[in-house]
C-alpha positions in Angstrom: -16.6 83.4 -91.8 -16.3 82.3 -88.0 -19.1 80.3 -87.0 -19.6 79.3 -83.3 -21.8 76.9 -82.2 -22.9 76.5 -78.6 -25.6 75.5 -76.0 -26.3 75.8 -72.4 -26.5 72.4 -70.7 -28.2 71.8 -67.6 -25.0 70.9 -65.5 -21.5 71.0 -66.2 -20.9 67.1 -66.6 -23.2 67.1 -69.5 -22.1 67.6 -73.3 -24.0 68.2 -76.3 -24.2 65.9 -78.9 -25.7 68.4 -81.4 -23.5 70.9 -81.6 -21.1 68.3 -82.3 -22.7 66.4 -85.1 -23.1 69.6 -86.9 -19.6 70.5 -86.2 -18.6 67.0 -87.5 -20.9 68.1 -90.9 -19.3 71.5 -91.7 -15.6 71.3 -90.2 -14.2 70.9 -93.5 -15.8 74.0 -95.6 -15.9 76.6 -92.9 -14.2 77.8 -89.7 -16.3 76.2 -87.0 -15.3 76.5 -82.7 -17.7 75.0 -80.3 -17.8 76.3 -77.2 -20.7 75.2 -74.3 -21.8 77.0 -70.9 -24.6 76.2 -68.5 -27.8 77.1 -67.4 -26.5 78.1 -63.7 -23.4 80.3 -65.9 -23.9 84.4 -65.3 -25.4 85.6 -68.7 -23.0 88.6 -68.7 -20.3 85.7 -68.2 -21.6 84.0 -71.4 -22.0 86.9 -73.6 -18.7 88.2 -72.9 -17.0 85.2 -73.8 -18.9 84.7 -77.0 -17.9 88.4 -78.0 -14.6 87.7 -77.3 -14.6 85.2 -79.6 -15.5 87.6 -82.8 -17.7 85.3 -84.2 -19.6 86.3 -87.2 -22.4 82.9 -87.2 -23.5 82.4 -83.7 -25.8 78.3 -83.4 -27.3 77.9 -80.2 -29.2 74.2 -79.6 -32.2 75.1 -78.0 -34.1 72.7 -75.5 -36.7 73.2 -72.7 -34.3 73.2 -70.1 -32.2 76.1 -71.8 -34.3 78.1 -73.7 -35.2 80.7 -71.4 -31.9 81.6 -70.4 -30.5 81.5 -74.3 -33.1 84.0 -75.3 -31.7 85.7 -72.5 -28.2 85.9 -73.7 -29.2 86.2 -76.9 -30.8 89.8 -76.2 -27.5 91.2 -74.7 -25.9 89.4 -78.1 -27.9 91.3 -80.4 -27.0 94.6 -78.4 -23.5 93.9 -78.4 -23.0 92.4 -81.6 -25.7 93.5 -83.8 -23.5 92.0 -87.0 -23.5 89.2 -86.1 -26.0 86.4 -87.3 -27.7 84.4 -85.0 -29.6 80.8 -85.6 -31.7 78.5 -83.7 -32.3 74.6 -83.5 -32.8 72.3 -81.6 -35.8 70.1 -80.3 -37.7 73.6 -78.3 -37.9 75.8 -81.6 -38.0 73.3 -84.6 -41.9 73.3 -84.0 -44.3 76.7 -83.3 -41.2 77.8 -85.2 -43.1 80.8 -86.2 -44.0 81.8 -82.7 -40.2 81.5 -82.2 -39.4 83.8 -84.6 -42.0 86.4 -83.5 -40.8 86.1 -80.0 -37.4 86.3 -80.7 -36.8 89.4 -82.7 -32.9 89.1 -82.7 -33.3 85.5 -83.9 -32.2 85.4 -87.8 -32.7 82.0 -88.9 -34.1 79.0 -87.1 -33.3 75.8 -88.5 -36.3 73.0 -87.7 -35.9 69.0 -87.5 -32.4 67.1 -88.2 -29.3 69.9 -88.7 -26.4 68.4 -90.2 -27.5 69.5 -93.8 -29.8 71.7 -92.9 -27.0 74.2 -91.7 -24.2 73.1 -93.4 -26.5 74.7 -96.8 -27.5 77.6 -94.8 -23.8 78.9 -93.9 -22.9 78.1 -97.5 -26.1 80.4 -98.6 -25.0 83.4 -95.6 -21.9 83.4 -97.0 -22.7 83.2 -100.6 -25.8 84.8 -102.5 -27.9 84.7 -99.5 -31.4 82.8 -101.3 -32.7 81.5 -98.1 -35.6 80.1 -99.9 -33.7 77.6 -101.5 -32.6 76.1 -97.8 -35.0 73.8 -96.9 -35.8 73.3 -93.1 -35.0 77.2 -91.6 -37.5 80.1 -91.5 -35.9 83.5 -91.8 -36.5 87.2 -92.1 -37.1 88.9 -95.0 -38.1 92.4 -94.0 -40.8 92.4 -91.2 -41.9 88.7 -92.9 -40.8 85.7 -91.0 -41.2 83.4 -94.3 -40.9 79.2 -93.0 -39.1 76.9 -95.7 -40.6 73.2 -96.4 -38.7 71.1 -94.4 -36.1 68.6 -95.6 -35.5 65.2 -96.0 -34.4 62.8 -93.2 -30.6 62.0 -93.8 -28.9 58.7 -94.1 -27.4 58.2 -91.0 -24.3 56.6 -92.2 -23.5 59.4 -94.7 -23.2 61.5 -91.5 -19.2 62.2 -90.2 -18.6 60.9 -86.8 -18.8 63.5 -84.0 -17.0 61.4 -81.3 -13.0 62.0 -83.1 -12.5 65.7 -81.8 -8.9 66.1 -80.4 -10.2 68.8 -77.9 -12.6 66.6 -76.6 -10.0 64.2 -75.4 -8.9 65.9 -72.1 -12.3 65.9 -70.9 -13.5 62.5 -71.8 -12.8 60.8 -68.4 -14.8 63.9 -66.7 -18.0 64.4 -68.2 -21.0 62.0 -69.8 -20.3 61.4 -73.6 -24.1 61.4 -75.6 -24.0 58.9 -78.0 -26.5 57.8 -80.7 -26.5 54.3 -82.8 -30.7 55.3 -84.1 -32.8 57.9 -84.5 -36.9 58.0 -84.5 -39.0 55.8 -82.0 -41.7 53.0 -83.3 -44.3 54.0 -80.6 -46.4 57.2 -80.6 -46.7 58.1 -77.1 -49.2 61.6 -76.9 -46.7 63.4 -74.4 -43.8 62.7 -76.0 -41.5 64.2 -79.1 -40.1 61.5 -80.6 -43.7 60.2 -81.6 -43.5 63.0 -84.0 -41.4 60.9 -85.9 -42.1 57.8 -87.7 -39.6 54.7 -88.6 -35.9 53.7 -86.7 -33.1 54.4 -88.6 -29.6 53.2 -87.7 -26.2 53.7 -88.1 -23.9 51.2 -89.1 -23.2 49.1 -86.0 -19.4 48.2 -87.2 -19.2 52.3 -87.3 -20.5 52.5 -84.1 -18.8 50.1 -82.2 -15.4 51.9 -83.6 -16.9 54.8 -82.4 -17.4 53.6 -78.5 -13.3 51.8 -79.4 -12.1 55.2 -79.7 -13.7 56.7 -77.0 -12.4 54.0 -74.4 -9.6 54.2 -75.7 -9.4 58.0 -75.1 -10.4 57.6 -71.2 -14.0 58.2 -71.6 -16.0 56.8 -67.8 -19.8 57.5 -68.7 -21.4 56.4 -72.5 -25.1 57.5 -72.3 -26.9 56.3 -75.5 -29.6 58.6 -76.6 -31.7 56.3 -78.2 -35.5 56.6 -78.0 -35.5 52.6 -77.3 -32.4 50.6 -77.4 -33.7 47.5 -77.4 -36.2 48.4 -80.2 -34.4 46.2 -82.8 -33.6 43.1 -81.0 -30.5 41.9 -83.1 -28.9 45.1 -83.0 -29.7 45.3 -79.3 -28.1 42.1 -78.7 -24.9 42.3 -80.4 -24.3 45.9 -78.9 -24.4 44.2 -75.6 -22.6 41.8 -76.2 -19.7 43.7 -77.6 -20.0 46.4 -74.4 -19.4 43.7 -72.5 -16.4 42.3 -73.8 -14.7 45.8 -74.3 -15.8 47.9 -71.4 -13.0 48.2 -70.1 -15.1 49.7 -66.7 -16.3 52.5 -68.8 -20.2 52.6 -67.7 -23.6 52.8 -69.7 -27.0 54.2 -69.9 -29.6 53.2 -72.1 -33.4 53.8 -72.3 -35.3 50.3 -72.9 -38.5 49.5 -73.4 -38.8 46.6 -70.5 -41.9 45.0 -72.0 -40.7 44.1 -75.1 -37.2 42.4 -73.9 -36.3 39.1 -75.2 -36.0 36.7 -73.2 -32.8 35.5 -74.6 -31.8 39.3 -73.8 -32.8 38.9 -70.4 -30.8 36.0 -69.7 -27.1 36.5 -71.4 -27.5 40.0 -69.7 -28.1 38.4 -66.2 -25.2 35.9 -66.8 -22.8 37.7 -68.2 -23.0 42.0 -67.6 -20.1 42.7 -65.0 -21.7 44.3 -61.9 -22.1 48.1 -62.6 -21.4 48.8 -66.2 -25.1 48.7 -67.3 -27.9 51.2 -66.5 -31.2 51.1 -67.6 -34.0 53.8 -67.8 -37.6 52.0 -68.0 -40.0 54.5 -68.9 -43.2 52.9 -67.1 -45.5 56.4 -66.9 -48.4 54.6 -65.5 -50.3 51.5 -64.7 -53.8 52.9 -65.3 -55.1 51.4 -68.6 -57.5 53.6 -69.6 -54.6 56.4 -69.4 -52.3 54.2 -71.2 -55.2 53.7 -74.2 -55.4 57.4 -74.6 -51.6 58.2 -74.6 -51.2 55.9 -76.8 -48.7 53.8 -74.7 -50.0 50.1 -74.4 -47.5 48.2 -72.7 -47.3 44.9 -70.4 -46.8 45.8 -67.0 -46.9 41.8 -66.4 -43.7 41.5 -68.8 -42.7 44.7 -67.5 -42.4 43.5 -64.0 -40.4 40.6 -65.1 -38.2 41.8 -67.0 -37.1 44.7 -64.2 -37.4 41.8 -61.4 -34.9 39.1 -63.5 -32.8 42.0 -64.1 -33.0 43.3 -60.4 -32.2 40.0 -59.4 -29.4 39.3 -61.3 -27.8 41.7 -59.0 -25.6 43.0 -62.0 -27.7 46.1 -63.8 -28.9 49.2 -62.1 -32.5 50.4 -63.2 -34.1 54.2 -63.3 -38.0 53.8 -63.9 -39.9 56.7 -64.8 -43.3 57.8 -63.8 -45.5 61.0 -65.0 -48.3 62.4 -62.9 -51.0 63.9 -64.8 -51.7 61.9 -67.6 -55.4 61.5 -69.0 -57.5 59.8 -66.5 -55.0 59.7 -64.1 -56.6 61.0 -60.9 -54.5 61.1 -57.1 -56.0 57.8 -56.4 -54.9 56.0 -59.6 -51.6 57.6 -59.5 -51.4 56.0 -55.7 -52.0 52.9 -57.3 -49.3 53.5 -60.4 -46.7 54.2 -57.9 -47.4 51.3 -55.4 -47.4 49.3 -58.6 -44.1 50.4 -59.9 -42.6 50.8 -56.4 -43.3 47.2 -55.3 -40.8 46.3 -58.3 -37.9 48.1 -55.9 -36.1 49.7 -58.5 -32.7 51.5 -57.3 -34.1 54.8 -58.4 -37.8 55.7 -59.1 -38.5 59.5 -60.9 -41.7 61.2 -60.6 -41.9 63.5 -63.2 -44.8 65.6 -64.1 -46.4 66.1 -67.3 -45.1 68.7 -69.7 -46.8 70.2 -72.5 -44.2 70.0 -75.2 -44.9 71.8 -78.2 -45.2 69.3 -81.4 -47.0 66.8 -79.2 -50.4 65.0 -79.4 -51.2 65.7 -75.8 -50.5 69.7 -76.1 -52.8 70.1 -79.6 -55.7 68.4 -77.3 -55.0 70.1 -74.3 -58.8 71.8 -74.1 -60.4 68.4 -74.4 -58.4 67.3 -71.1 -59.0 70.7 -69.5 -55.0 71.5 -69.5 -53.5 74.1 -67.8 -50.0 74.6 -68.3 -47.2 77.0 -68.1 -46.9 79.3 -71.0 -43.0 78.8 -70.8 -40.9 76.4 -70.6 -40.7 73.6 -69.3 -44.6 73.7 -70.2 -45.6 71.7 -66.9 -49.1 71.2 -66.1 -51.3 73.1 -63.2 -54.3 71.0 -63.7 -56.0 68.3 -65.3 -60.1 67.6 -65.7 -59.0 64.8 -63.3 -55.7 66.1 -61.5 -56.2 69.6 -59.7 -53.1 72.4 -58.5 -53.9 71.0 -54.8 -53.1 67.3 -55.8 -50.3 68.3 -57.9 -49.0 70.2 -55.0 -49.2 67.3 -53.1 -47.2 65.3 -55.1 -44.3 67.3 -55.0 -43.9 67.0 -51.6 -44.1 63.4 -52.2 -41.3 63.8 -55.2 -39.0 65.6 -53.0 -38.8 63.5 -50.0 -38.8 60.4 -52.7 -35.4 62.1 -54.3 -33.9 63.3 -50.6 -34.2 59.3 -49.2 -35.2 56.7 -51.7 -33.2 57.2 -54.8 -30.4 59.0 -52.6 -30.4 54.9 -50.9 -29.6 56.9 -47.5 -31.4 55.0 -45.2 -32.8 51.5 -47.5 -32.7 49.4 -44.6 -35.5 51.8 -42.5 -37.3 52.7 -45.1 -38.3 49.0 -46.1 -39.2 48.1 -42.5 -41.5 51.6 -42.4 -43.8 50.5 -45.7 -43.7 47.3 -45.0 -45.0 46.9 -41.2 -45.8 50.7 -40.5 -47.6 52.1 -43.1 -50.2 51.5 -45.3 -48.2 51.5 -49.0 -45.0 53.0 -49.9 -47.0 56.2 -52.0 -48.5 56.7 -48.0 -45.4 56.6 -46.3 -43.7 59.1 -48.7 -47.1 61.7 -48.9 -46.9 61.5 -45.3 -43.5 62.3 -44.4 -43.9 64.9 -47.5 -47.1 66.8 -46.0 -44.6 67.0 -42.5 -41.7 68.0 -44.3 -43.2 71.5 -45.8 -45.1 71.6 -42.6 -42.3 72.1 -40.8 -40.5 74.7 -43.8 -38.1 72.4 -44.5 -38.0 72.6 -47.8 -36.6 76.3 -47.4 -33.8 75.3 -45.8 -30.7 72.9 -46.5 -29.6 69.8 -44.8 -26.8 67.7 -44.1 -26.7 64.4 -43.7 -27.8 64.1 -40.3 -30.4 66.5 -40.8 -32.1 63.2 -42.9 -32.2 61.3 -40.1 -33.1 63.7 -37.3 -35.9 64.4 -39.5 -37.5 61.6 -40.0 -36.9 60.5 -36.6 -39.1 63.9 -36.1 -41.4 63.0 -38.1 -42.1 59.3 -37.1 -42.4 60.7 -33.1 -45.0 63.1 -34.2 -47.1 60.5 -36.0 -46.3 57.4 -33.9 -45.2 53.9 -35.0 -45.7 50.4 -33.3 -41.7 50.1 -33.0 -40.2 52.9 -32.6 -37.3 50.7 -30.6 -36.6 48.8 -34.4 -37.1 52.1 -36.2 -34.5 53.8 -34.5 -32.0 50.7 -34.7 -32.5 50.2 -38.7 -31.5 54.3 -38.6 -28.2 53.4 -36.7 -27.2 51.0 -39.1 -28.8 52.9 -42.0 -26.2 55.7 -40.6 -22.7 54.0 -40.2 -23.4 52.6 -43.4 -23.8 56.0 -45.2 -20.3 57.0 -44.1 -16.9 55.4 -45.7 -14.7 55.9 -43.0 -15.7 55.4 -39.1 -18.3 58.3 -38.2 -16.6 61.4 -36.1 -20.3 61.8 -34.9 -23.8 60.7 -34.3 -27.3 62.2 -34.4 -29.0 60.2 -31.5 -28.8 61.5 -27.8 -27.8 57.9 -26.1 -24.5 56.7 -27.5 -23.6 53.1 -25.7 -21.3 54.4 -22.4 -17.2 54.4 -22.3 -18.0 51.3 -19.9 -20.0 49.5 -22.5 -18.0 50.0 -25.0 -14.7 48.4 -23.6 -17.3 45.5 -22.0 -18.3 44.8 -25.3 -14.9 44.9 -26.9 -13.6 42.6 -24.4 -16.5 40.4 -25.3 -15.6 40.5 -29.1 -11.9 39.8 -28.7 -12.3 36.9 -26.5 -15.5 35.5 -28.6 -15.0 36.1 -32.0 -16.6 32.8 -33.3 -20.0 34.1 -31.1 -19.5 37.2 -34.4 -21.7 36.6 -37.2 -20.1 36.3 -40.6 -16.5 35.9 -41.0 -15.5 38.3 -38.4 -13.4 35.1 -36.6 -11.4 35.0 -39.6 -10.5 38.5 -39.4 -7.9 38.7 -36.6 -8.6 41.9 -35.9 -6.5 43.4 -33.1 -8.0 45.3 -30.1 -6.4 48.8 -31.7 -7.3 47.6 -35.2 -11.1 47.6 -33.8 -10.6 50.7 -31.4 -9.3 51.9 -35.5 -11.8 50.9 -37.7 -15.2 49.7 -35.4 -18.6 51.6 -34.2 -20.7 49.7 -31.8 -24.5 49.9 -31.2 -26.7 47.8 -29.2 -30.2 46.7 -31.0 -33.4 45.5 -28.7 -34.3 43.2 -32.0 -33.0 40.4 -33.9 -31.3 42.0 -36.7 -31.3 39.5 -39.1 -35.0 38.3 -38.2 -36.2 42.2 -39.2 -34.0 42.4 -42.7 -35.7 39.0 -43.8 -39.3 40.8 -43.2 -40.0 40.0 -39.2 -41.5 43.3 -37.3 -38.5 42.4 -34.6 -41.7 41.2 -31.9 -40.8 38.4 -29.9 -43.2 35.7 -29.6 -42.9 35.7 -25.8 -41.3 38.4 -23.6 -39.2 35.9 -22.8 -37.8 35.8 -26.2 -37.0 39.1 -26.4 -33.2 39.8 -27.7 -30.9 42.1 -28.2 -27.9 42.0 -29.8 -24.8 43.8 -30.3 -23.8 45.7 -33.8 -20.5 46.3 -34.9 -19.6 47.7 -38.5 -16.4 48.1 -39.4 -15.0 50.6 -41.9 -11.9 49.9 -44.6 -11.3 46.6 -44.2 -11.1 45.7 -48.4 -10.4 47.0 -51.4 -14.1 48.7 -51.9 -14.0 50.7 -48.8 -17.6 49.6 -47.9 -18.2 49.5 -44.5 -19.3 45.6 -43.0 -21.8 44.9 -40.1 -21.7 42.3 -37.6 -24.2 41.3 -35.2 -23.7 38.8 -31.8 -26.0 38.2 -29.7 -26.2 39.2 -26.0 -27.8 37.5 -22.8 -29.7 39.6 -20.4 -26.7 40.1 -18.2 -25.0 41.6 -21.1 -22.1 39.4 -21.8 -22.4 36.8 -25.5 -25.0 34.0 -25.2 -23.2 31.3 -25.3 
């Protein structure tokens, strides 16, 4: 008996983890192949492959991302292989498993909850005396009857075969995100959320695991994202994990999900001494700063801690952090959501995701959707329309404000502007991005592409239309914001009034003979007039530069006062291919103050 087991992941980077711990479970009594696709992957493309294959078990791993288009490949399946036995599981069918199996007539067996044993009894029962009511955790067919099976025990984590030692996988290691798991269950019981369906942490032997992450370093693997519900959940554990990541790395990178308010301080600080720059990412799910939301959801949490623990870890300069937010919570109105975002916004984070509230099936939040007035949509990914607080209009809103928060923000391609803006221009950060948002579809730009420049023409666009006090400073932060977007010296620019041919080789001359009048180490560069002409843009700014970065609107006291200076950034000049700015200051007349 051929079994394949499968699942469409959202992008092609991504592996599943599932499929492979049940792979892992079986291997060694039946004939098992796993084979994966994607969401974006033609249907016919999928289908075909999977018949070519001759399978005789087909296992897809369902989730709200992929559902739709798996019961969409599964239709054409059942046409063209109507042998063949098909199962479900996975997170989107293990509850309203009976709707499932109503909707999906070409579905066999669905198996619900925690698969390793689950399936490995069902293929011994398909291809033995076929008593499905002796398999615990599946519903099945029997006639017209969809019968539903008690479900089955929670397994011992460290009785489970490791899914991480597949010679096929080995090629691809370096190329795509290994999922990797050292718990399962969460201690919280947040209303929106799955995993407060399940009570208790349980964990696998952390000597196993760390042999685990060995072998896959050892194999080339770049990206080790760790699916735990909260890492950090079990202190100890937490600790010594870091600790060993950091001593074997190796420069292979790592996501986890923490729960910020509960880090130890002890945590805190061996992670900001000692985590090499870049190896550690952490997602901080922070969903919202209203309390009375927070109450209802079942989410209490310490945004004082919180906020510490993201700032000592910000400042550490060594971990990026992803913090989450959800619009449409209970209570949450557009005017407490403003104050959620500002809140979490002020704390900088490198990437902030606003997400909106999805209905999952199993949850708290979707069994009391009437007493909250819920609407939702009927498929996935279940998202809400409306709220007794939020309304469609409002929600609208908001992803306006999402998108243009994803296009400049977490993209980082214009930080330095984009600081200045909320900080002297406009009233909070949640303005300044609604703003430019309610402009952007204004103008039907979302039904169009961009390229890079297109960014900055537009919000240059934009800030014309609505008028700022310093257009002059704007404008300059955008220059610098653009030369430092590019790696190697910039072919071309987006603004109408480059510096002249003139000014440039005035300005040149100026830097060659007066390199000490450079800020930075530029003097002890020794650059050479066609090593600049090489590697060197030059801008002139009406503003101090470095007065406006440390939080100055660039207004001189006096008019007087007012400087300019000249900025140079240079591209390819180390080993990180970063490009450098300089500034030096210029006189009136043009030439270096001396």
């Amino acid at each position: 008996m051929k079994v394949i087991l499968t699942t469409l992941n959202a992008k092609f980077i991504h592996t599943s983890l599932a499929i492979r711990l049940l792979k892992a479970y079986s291997e060694h009594e039946f004939d098992i192949e796993l084979t994966e696709y994607t969401i974006k992957d033609p249907v016919m493309n999928i289908v075909s492959d999977l018949f070519q294959r001759e399978p005789d078990v087909i296992g897809f791993s369902c989730y709200i991302w992929n559902i739709e288009e798996t019961l969409r490949v599964i239709d054409i399946v059942r046409k063209v292989m109507p042998g063949v036995k098909i199962i479900l599981g996975g997170p989107e069918v293990s509850y309203d498993t009976g709707i499932w199996m109503d909707r999906a007539r070409g579905v066999d067996f669905i198996v619900m909850g925690e698969g390793e044993e689950t399936l490995h009894h069902l293929l011994q029962v398909i291809e033995g005396d076929r008593k499905y009511h002796f398999v615990y955790g599946i519903a099945y067919r029997k006639g017209d009857e969809v019968i539903i099976n008690p479900p089955r025990p929670k397994s011992d984590l460290n009785l489970l075969p490791t899914p991480h030692r597949f010679q096929e996988d080995i090629s691809n290691l370096g190329k795509r995100i290994v999922y990797f798991e050292t718990s399962r269950g969460c201690p919280f019981q947040c209303q929106f959320c799955l995993s407060s369906i399940e009570n208790g942490v349980r964990y696998y032997d952390i000597e196993r695991v760390k042999a685990d992450i060995t072998y896959l370093i050892d194999n080339g693997a770049k990206i080790i994202k760790f699916l735990d519900r909260t890492f950090n959940i079990n202190h100890t554990y937490a600790m010594e994990m870091f600790k060993f990541l950091i001593e074997n790395n190796r420069g292979c990178v790592f996501q986890f999900e923490i729960t910020a308010d509960i880090m130890r301080p002890e945590v805190l600080q061996y992670l900001a001494d000692n985590a090499p720059e870049g190896i550690f990412r952490f997602e901080i799910g922070v969903q919202s700063t209203n309390d009375p939301t927070n109450v209802l959801v079942k989410r209490r949490q310490n945004f004082e801690k919180l906020s510490r623990t993201v700032n000592i870890i910000k400042n550490s300069g060594r971990i990026a952090q992803h913090l989450d937010l959800i619009a449409g919570l209970p209570e949450e109105d557009y005017d407490t959501f403003r104050k959620t975002f500002n809140d979490v916004f002020a704390l900088r984070p490198e990437e902030l995701q606003l997400g909106f509230l999805k209905m999952l099936r199993g949850t708290g939040l979707r069994m009391n959707a009437e007493k909250y007035d819920y609407t939702y949509m009927d498929q996935a990914p279940y998202e809400i329309l409306g709220s007794h607080k939020l309304s469609f209009g409002d929600i609208v809103r908001l992803k306006r404000l999402e998108d243009v928060l994803e296009k400049y923000w977490n993209a980082h391609r214009l930080d330095h502007t984009l600081n200045y803006l909320m900080k002297h221009e406009f009233e909070s950060p949640f303005d300044f991005f609604q703003e430019f948002g309610d402009y952007w579809e204004g103008q039907d730009w979302q039904k169009i592409g961009h390229q890079l420049e297109d960014l900055f023409t537009r919000l240059s666009a934009f800030l014309t239309y609505r008028g700022v006090k310093r257009m002059d400073v704007v404008l300059g932060l955008m220059k610098l914001d653009y030369f430092l977007n590019h790696k190697y010296k910039p072919r071309k620019i987006w603004w109408d009034t480059p510096i002249t041919k003139d000014e440039w080789s005035l300005f040149m001359r100026m830097v060659r003979e007066q390199p000490e009048a450079v800020s930075g180490n530029f003097a002890e560069l020794h650059l050479s007039e066609r090593e600049l002409q090489k590697h060197a843009v030059l801008e002139v700014l009406p503003f101090s530069l470095n007065d406006v970065l440390a939080g100055g609107t660039g207004e001189p006291l006096e008019e007087e006062d007012r400087e300019k200076q000249l900025l140079m950034v240079l591209y390819q000049q180390d080993e990180s291919e970063q490009p450098i700015y300089y500034t030096m200051k210029l006189s009136s007349a043009g030439s270096a103050a001396q």
